[in-house]
N, CA, C and O of each residue as an XYZ file, in Angstrom:
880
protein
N     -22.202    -19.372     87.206
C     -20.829    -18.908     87.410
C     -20.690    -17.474     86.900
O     -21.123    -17.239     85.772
N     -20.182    -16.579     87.546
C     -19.722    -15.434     87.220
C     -18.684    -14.784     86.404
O     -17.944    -14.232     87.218
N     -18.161    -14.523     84.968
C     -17.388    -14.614     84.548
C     -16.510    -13.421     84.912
O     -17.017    -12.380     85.330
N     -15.467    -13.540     84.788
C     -14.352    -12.484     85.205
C     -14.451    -10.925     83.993
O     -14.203    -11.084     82.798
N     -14.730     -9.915     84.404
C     -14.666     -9.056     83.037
C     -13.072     -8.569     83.168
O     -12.300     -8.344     84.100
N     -13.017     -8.535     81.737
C     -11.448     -8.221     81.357
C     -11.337     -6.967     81.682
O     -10.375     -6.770     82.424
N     -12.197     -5.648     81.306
C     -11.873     -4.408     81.419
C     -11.223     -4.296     82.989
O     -10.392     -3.403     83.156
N     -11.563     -5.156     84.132
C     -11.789     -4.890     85.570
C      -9.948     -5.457     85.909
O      -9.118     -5.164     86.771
N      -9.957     -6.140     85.021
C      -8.515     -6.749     85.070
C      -7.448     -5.566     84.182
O      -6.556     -4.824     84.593
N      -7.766     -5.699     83.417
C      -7.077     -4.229     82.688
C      -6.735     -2.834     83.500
O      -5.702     -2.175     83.384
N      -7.963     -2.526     84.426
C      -8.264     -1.192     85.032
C      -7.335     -1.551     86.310
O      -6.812     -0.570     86.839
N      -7.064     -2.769     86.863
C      -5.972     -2.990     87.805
C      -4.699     -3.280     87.515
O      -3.800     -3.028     88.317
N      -4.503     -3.778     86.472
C      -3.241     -3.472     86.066
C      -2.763     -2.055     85.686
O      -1.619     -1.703     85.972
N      -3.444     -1.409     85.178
C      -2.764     -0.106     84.940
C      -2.674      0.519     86.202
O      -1.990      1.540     86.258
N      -3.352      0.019     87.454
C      -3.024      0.654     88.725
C      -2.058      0.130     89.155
O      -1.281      0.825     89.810
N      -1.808     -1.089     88.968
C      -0.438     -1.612     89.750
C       0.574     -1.171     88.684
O       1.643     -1.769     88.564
N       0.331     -0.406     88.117
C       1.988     -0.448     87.116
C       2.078      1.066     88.026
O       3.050      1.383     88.711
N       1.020      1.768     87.877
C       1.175      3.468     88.158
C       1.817      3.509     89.652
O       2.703      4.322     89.917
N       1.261      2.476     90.726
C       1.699      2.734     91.585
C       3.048      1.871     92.303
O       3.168      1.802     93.526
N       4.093      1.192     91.281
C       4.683      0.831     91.393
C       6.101      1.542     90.873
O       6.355      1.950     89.739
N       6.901      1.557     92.004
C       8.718      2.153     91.220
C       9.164      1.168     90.607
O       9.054     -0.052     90.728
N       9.830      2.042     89.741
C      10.811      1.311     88.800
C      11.988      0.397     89.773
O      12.102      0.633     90.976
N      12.699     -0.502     89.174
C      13.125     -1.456     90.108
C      14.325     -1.753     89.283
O      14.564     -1.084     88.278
N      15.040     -2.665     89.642
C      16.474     -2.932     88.872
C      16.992     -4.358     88.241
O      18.095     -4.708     87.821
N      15.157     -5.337     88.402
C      15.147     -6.127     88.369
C      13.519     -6.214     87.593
O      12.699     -5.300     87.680
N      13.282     -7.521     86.833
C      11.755     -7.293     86.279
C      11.280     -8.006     86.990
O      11.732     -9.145     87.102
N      10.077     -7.530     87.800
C       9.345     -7.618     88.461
C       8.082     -8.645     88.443
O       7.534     -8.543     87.345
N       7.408     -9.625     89.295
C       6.783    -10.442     88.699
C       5.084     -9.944     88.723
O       5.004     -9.277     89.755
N       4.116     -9.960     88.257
C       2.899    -10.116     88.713
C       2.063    -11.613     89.407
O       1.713    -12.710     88.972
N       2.015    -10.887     90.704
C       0.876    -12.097     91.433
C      -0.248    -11.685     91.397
O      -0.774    -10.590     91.596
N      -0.675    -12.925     91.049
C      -2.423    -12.739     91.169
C      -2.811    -12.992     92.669
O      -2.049    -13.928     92.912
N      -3.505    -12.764     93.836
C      -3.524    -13.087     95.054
C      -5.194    -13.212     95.367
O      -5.942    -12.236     95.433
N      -5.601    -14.600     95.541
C      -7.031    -15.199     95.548
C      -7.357    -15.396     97.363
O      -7.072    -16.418     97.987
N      -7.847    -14.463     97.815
C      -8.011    -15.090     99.442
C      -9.572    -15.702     99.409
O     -10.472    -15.159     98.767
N      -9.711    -16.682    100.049
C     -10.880    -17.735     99.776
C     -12.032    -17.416    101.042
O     -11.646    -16.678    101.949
N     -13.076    -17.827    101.087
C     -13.866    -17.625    102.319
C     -14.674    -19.120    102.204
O     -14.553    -19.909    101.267
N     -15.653    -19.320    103.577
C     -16.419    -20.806    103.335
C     -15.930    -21.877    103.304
O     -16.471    -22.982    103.353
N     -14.042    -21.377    103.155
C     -13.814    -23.234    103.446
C     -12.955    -23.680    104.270
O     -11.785    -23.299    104.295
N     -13.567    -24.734    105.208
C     -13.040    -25.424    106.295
C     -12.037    -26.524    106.028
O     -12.161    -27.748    106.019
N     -10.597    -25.408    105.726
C      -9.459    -26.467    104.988
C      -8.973    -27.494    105.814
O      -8.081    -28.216    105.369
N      -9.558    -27.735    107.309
C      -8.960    -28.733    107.666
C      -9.698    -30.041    107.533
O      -9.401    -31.005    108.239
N     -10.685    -30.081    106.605
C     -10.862    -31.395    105.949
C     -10.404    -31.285    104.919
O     -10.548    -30.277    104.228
N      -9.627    -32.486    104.522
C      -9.141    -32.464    103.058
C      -9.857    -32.177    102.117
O      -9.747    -31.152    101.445
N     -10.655    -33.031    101.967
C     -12.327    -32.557    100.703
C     -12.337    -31.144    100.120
O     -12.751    -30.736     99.035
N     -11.697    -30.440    101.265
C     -12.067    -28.769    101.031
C     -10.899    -28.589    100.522
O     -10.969    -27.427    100.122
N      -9.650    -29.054    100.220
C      -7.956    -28.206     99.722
C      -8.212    -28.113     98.499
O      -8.670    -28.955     97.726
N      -7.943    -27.187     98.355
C      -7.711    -26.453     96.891
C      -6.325    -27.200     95.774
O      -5.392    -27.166     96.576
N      -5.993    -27.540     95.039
C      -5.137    -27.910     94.533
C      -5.508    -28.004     92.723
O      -6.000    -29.031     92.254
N      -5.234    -26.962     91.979
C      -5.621    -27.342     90.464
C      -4.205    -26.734     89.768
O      -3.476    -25.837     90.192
N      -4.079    -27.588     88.487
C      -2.748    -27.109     88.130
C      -3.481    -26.839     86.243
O      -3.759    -27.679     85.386
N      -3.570    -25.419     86.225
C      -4.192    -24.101     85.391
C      -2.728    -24.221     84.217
O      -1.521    -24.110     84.430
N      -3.708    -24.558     82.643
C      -2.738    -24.731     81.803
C      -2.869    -23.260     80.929
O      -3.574    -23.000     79.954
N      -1.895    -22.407     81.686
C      -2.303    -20.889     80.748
C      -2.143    -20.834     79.177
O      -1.677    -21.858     78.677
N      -2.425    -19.904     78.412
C      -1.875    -19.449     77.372
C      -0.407    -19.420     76.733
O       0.289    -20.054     75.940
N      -0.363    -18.305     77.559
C       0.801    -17.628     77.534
C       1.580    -18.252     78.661
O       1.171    -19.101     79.452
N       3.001    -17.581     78.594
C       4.276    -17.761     79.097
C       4.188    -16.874     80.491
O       3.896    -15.679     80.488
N       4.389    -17.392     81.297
C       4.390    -16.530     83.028
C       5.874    -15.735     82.595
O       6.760    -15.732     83.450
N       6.075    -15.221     81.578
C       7.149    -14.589     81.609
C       8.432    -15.033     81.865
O       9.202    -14.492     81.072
N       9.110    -15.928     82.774
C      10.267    -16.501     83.591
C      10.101    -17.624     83.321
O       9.005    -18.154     83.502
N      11.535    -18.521     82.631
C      11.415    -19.727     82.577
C      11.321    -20.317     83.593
O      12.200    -19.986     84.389
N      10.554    -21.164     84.006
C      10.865    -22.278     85.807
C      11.576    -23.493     85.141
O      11.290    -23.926     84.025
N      12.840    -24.141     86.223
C      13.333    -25.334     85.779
C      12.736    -26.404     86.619
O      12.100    -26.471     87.671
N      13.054    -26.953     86.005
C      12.181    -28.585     86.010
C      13.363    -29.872     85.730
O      14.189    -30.060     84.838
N      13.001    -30.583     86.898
C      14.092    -31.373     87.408
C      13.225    -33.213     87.370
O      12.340    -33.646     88.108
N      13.878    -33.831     86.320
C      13.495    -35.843     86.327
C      14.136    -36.628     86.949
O      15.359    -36.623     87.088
N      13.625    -37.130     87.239
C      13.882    -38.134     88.378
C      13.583    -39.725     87.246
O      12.474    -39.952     86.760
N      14.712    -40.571     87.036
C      13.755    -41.706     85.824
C      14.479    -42.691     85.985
O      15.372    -42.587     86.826
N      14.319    -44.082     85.162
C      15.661    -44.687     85.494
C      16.259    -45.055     83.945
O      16.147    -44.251     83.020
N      16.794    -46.149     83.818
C      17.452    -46.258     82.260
C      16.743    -45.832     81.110
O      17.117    -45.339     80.046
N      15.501    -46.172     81.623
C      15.031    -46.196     80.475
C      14.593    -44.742     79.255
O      14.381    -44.687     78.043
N      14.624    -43.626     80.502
C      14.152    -42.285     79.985
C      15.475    -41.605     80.324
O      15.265    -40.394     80.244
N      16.378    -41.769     80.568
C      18.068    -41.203     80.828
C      18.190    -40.205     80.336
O      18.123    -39.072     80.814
N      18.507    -40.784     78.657
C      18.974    -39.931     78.063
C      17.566    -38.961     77.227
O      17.765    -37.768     76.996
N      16.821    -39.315     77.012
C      15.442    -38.237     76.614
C      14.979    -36.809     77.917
O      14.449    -35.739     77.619
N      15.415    -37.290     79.408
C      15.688    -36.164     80.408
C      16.810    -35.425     80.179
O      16.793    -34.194     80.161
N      17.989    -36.227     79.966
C      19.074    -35.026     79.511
C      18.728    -34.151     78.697
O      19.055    -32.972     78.838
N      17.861    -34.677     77.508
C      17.963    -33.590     76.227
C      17.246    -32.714     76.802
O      17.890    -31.665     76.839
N      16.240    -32.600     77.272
C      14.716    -31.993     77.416
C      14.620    -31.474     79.220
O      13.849    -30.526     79.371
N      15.020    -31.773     79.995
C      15.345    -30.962     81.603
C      16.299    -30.214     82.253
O      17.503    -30.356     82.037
N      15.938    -29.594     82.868
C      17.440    -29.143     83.463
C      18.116    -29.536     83.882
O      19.257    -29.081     83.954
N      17.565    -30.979     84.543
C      18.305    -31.411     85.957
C      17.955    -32.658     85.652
O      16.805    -32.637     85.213
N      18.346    -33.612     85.673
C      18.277    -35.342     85.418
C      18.919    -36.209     86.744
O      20.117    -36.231     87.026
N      17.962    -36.834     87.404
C      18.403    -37.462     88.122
C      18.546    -39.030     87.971
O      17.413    -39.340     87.603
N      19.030    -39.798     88.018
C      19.051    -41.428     87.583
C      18.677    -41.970     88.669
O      19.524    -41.787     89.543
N      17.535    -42.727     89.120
C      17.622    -43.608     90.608
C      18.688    -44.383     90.563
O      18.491    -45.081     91.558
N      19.831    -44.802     90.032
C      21.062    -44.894     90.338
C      21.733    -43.927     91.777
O      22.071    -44.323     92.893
N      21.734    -42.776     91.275
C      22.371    -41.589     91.900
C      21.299    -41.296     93.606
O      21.465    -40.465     94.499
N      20.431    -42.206     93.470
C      19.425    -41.410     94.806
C      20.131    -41.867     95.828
O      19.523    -41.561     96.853
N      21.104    -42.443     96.074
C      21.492    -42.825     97.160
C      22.627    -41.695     97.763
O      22.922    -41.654     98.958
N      22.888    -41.288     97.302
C      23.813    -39.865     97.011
C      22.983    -38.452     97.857
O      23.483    -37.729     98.719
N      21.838    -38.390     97.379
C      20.619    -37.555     97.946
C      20.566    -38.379     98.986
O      21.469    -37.863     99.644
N      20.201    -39.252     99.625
C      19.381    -39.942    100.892
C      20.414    -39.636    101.975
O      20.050    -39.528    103.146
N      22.007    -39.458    101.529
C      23.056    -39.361    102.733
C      23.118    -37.714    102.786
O      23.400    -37.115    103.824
N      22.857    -37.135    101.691
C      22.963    -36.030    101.946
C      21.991    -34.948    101.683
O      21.852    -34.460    100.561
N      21.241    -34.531    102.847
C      19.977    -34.043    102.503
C      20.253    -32.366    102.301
O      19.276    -31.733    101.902
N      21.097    -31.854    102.467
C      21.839    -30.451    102.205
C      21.510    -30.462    100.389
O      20.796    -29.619     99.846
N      22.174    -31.554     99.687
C      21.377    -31.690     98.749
C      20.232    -31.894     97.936
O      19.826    -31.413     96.878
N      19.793    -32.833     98.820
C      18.119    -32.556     98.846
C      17.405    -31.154     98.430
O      16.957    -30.703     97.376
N      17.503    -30.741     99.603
C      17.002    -29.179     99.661
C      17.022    -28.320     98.770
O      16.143    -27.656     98.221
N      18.555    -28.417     98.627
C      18.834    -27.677     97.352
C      18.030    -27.744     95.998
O      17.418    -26.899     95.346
N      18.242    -28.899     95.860
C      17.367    -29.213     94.593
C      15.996    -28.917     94.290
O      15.515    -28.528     93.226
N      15.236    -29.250     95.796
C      14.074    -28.831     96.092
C      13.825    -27.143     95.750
O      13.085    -26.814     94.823
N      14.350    -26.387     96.387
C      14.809    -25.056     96.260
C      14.956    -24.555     94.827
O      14.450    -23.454     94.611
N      15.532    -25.143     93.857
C      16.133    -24.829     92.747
C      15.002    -25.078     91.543
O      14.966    -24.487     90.463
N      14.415    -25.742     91.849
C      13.165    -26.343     90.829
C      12.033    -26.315     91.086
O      11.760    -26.512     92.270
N      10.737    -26.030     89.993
C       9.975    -25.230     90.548
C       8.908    -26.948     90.046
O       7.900    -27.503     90.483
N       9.566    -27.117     89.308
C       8.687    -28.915     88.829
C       8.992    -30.183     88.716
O       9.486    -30.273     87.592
N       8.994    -31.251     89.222
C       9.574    -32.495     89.275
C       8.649    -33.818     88.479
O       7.619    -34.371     88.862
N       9.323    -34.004     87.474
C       9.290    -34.783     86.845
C       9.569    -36.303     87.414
O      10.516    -36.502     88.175
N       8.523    -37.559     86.920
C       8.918    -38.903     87.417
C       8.991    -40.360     86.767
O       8.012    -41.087     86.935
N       9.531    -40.598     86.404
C       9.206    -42.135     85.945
C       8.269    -42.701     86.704
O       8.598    -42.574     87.884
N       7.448    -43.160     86.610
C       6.417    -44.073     87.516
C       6.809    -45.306     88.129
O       6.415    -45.701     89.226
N       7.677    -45.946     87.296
C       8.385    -46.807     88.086
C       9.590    -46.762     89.012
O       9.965    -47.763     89.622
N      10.320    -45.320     89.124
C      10.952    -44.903     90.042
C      10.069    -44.443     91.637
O      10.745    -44.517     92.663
N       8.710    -44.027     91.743
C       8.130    -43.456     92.549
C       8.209    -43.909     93.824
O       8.102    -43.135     94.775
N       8.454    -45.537     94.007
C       8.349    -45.946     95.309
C       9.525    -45.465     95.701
O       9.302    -44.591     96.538
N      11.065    -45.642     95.453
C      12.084    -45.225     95.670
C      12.068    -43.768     96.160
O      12.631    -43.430     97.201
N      11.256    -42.745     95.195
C      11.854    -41.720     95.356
C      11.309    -41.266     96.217
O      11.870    -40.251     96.630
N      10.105    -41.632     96.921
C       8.704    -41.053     97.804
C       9.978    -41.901     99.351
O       9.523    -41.589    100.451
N      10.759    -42.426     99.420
C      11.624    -43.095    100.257
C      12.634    -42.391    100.424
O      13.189    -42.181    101.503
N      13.037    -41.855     99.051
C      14.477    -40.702     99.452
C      14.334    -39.273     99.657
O      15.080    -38.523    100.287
N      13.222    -38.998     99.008
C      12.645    -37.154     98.168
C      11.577    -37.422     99.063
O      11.626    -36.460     99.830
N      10.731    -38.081     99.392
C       9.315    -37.802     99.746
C       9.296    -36.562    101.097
O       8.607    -35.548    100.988
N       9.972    -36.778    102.071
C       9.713    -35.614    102.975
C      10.234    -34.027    102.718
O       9.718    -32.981    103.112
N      11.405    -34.234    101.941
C      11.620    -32.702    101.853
C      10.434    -31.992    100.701
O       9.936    -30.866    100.704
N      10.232    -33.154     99.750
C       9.558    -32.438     98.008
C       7.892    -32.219     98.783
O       7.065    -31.321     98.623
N       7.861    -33.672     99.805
C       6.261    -33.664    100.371
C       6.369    -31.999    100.767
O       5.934    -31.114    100.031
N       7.032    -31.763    102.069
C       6.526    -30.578    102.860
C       6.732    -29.555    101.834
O       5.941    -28.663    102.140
N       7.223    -29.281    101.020
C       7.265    -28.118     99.836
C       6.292    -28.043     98.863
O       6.365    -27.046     98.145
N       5.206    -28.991     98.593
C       4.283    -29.500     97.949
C       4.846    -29.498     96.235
O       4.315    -29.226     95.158
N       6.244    -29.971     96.686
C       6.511    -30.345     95.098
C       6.648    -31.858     94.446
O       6.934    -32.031     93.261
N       6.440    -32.776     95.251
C       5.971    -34.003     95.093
C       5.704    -34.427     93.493
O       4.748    -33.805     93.030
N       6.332    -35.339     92.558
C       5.895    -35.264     91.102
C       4.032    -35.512     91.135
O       3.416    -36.109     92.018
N       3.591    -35.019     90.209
C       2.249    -35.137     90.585
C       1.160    -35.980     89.589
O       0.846    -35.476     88.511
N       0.860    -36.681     89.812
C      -0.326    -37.097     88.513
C      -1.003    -36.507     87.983
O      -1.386    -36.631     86.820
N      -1.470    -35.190     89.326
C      -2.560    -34.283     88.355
C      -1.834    -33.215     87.223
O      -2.266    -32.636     86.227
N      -0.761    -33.256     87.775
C      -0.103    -32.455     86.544
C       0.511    -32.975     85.614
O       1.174    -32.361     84.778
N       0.337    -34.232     85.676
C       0.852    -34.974     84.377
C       2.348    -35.126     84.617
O       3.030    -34.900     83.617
N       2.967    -35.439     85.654
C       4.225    -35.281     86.131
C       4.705    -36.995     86.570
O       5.879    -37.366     86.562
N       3.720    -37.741     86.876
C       4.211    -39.133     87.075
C       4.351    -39.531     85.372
O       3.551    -38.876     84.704
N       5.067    -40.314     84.700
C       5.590    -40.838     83.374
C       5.573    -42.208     83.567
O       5.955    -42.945     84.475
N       4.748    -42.459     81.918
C       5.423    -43.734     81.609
C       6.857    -44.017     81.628
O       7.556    -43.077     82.007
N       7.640    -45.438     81.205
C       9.149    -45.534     80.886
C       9.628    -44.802     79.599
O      10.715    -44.247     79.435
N       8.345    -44.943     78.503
C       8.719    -44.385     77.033
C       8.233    -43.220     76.472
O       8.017    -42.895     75.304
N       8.020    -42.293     78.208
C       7.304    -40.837     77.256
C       8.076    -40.104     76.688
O       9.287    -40.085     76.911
N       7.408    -39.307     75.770
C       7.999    -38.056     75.330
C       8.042    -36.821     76.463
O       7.059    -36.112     76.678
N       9.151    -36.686     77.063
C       8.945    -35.167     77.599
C       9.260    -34.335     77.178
O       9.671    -33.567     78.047
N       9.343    -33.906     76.129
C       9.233    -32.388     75.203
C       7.995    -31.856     75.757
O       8.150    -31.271     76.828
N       6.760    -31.910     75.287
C       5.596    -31.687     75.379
C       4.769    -31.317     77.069
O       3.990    -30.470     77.507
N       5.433    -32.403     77.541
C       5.510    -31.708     79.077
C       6.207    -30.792     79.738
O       5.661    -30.021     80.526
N       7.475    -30.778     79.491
C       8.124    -29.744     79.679
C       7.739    -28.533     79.270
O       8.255    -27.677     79.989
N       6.917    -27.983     78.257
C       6.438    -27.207     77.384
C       5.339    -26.782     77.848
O       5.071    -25.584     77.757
N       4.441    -27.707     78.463
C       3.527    -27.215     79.338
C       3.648    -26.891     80.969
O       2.982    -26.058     81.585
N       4.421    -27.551     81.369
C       4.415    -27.072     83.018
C       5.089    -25.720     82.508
O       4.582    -24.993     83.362
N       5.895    -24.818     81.706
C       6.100    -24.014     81.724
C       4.889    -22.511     81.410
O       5.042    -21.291     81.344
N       3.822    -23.370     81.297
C       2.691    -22.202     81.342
C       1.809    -22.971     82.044
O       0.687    -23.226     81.606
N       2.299    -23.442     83.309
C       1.445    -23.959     84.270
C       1.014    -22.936     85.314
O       1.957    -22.281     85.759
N      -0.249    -22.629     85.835
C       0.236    -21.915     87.115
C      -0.948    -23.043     87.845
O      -2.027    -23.464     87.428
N      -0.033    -23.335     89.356
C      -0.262    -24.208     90.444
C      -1.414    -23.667     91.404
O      -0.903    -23.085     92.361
N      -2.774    -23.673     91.450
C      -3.124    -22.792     92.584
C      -3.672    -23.913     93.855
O      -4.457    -24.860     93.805
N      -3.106    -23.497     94.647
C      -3.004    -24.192     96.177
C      -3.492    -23.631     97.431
O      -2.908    -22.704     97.991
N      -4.634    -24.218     97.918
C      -4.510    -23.714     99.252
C      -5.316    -25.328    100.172
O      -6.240    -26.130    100.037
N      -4.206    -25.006    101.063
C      -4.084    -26.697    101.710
C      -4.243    -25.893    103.430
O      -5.348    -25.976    103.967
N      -3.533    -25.438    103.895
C      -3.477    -24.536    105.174
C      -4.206    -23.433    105.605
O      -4.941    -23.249    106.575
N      -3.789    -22.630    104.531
C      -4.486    -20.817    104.214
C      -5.214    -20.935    103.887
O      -5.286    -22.104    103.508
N      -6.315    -20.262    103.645
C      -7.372    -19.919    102.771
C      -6.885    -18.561    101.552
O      -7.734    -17.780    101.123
N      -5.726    -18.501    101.225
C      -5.373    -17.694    100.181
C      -4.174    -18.808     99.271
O      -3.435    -19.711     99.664
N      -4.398    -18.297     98.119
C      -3.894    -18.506     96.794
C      -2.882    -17.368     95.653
O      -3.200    -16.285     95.163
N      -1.746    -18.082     95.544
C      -1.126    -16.670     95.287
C      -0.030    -17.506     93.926
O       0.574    -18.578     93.883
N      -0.151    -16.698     93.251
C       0.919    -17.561     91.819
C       0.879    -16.818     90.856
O       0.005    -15.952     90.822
N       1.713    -16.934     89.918
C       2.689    -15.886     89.295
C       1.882    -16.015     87.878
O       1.516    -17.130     87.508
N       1.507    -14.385     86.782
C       0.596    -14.568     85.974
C       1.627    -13.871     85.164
O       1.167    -13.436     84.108
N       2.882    -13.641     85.353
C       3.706    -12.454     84.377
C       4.191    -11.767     84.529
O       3.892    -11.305     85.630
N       5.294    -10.973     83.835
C       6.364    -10.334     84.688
C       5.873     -8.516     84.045
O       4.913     -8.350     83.292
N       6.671     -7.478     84.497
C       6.181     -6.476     83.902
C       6.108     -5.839     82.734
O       5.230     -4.992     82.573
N       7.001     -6.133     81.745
C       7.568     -5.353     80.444
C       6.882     -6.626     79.573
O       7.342     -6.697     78.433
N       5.739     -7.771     79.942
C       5.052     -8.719     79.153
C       3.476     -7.568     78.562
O       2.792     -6.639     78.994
N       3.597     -8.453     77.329
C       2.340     -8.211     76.875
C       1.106     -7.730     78.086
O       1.109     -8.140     79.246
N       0.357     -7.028     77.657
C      -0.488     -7.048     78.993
C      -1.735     -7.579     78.561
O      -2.606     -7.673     79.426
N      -1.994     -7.935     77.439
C      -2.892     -8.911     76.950
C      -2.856    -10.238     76.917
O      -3.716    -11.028     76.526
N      -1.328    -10.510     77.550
C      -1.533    -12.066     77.727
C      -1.372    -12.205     79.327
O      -1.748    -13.187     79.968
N      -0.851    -11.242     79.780
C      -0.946    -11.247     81.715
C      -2.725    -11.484     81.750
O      -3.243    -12.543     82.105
N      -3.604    -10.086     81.240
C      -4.826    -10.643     81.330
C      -5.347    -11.689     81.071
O      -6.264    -12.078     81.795
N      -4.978    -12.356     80.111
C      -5.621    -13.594     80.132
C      -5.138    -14.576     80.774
O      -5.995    -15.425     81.019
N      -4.178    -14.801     81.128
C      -3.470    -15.271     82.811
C      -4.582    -15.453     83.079
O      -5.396    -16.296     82.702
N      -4.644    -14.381     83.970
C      -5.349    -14.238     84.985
C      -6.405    -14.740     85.027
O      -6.752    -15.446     85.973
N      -7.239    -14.452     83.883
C      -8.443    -14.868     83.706
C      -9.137    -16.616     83.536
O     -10.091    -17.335     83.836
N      -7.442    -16.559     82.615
C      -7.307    -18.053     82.779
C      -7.089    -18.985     84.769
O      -7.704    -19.831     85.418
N      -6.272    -18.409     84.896
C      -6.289    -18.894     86.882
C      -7.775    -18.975     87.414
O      -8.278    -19.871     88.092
N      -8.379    -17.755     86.913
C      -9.487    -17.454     87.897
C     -10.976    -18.725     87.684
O     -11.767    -19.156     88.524
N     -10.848    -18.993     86.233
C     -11.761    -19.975     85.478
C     -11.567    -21.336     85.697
O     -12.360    -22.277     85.711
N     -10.107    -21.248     85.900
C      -9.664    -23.400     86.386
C     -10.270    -23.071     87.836
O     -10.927    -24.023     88.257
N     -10.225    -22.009     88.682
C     -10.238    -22.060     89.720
C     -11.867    -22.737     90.442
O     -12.251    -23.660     91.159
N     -12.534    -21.305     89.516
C     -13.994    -21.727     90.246
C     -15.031    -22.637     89.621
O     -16.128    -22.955     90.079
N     -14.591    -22.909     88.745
C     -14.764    -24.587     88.977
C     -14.902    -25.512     89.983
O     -15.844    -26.295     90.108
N     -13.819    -25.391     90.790
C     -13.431    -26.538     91.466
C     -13.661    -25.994     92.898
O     -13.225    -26.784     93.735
N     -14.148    -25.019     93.360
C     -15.107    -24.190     94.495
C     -16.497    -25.107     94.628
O     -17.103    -25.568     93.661
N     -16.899    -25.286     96.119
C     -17.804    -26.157     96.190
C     -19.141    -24.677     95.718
O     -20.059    -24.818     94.910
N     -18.869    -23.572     96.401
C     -19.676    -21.962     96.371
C     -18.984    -21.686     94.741
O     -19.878    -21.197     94.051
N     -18.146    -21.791     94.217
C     -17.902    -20.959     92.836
C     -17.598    -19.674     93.317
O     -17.061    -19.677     94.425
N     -17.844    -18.248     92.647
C     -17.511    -17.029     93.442
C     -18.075    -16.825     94.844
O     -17.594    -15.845     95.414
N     -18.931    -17.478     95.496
C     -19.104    -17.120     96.510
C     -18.041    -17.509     97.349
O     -18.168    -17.057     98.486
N     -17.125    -18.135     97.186
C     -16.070    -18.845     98.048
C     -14.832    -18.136     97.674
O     -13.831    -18.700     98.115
N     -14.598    -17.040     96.975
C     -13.916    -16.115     96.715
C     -14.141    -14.184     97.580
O     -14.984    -13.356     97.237
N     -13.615    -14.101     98.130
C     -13.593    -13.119     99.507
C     -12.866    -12.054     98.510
O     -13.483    -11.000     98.357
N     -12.354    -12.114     98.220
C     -11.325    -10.908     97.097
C     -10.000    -10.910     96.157
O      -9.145    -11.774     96.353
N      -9.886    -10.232     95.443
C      -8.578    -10.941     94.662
C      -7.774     -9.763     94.021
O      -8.348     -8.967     93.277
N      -6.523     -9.662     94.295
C      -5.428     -8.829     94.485
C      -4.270     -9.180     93.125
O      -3.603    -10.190     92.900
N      -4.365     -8.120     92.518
C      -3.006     -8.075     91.810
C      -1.885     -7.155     92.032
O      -2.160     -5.968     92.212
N      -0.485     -7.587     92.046
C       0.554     -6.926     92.903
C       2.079     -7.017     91.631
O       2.426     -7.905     90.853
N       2.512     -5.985     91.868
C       3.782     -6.604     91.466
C       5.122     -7.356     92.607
O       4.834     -7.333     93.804
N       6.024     -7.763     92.351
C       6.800     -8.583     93.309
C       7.132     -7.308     94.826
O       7.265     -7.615     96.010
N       7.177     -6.046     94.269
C       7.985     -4.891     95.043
C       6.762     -3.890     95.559
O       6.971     -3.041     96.425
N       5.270     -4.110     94.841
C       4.483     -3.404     94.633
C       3.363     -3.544     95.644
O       3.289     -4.601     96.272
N       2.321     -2.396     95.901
C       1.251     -2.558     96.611
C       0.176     -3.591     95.960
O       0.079     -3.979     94.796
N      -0.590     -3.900     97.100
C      -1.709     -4.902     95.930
C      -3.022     -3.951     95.517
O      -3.398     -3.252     96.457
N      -3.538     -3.847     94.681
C      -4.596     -3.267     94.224
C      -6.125     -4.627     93.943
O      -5.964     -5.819     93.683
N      -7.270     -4.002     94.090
C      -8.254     -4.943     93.947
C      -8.809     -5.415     92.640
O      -9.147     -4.643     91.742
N      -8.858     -6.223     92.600
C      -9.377     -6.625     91.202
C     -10.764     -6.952     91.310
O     -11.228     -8.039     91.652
N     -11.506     -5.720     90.928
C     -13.226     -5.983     90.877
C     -13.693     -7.252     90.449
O     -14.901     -7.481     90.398
């Protein structure tokens, strides 16, 4: 395996800052992974790893539970958004809401014993958005977990996906962040990644760091 050198990550960030305007808003950094060698229309080949960074991607993401009595009130304290499978019937008539929610949250939380229900009410809008609660991310729940601790981590989660495309694109930090912990982002993304490459870097074609407004520059 080829390890990522930091200086090469460093030497592109200071290009994407130089060649980026100031903006009126803080700006995010994407890391942008385009893949080569794989024939994503067998499943075997989709990319899907969920990368537990360091650091903070800068921007809080909210994160929305789905549970039933039993985790109620431990989602109130600890999510943004608490849903009761009580209330799913509410969502199933009205999918305007659906969406929304979908839209609004970047992680979905589940009771495990809510899942059949919710894969019945949520499953097509959360499916086609690939926000589906997930096992690999530790997102399906017992009745008596603690979600402090999860919550805490999907927030320095970054998701890297490629199911359709052969590119990969997800958020390592915003601009006015440390730039010693954006690098290790990155570095961190790039290491869950090739791993899980049947080629390792050879199945990596090139990789782009950008700001949200900004040109992409190459990352050697």
């Amino acid at each position: 395996m080829v390890l990522m050198d930091k200086d090469s990550v460093k030497e592109a960030l200071k290009k994407v800052k130089e060649s980026s305007k100031k903006r009126n808003f803080k700006q995010t950094f994407d890391f942008i992974i385009n893949l080569r060698g794989l024939d994503l229309k067998k499943p075997e080949n989709h990319v899907e790893v969920y990368a537990n960074l360091h650091y903070s991607k800068g921007k809080p993401v909210k994160i929305c539970a789905f549970v039933g009595p039993e985790l109620k009130e431990e989602a109130k304290k600890v999510c943004d958004t608490t849903i009761s499978v009580d209330d799913f019937d509410k969502y199933q008539k009205d999918k305007k809401l659906a969406k929304k929610l979908a839209q609004e949250h970047a992680f979905f939380i589940a009771q495990a014993t809510v899942m059949p229900k919710l894969a019945q009410v949520f499953g097509k809008i959360l499916g086609t958005r690939g926000k589906m609660p997930n096992p690999k991310a530790g997102c399906v729940v017992p009745p008596k977990a603690a979600l402090q601790p999860l919550y805490d981590r999907l927030q320095k989660t970054a998701v890297i996906k490629a199911k359709t495309q052969p590119v990969i694109k997800c958020s390592v930090g915003i601009e006015d962040q440390n730039e010693d912990e954006v690098i290790d982002n990155i570095i961190t993304v790039y290491n869950s990644l090739i791993h899980k490459l049947p080629s390792e870097q050879n199945n990596i074609k090139n990789m782009l760091l950008k700001l949200t407004m900004g040109k992409p520059v190459e990352v050697k």
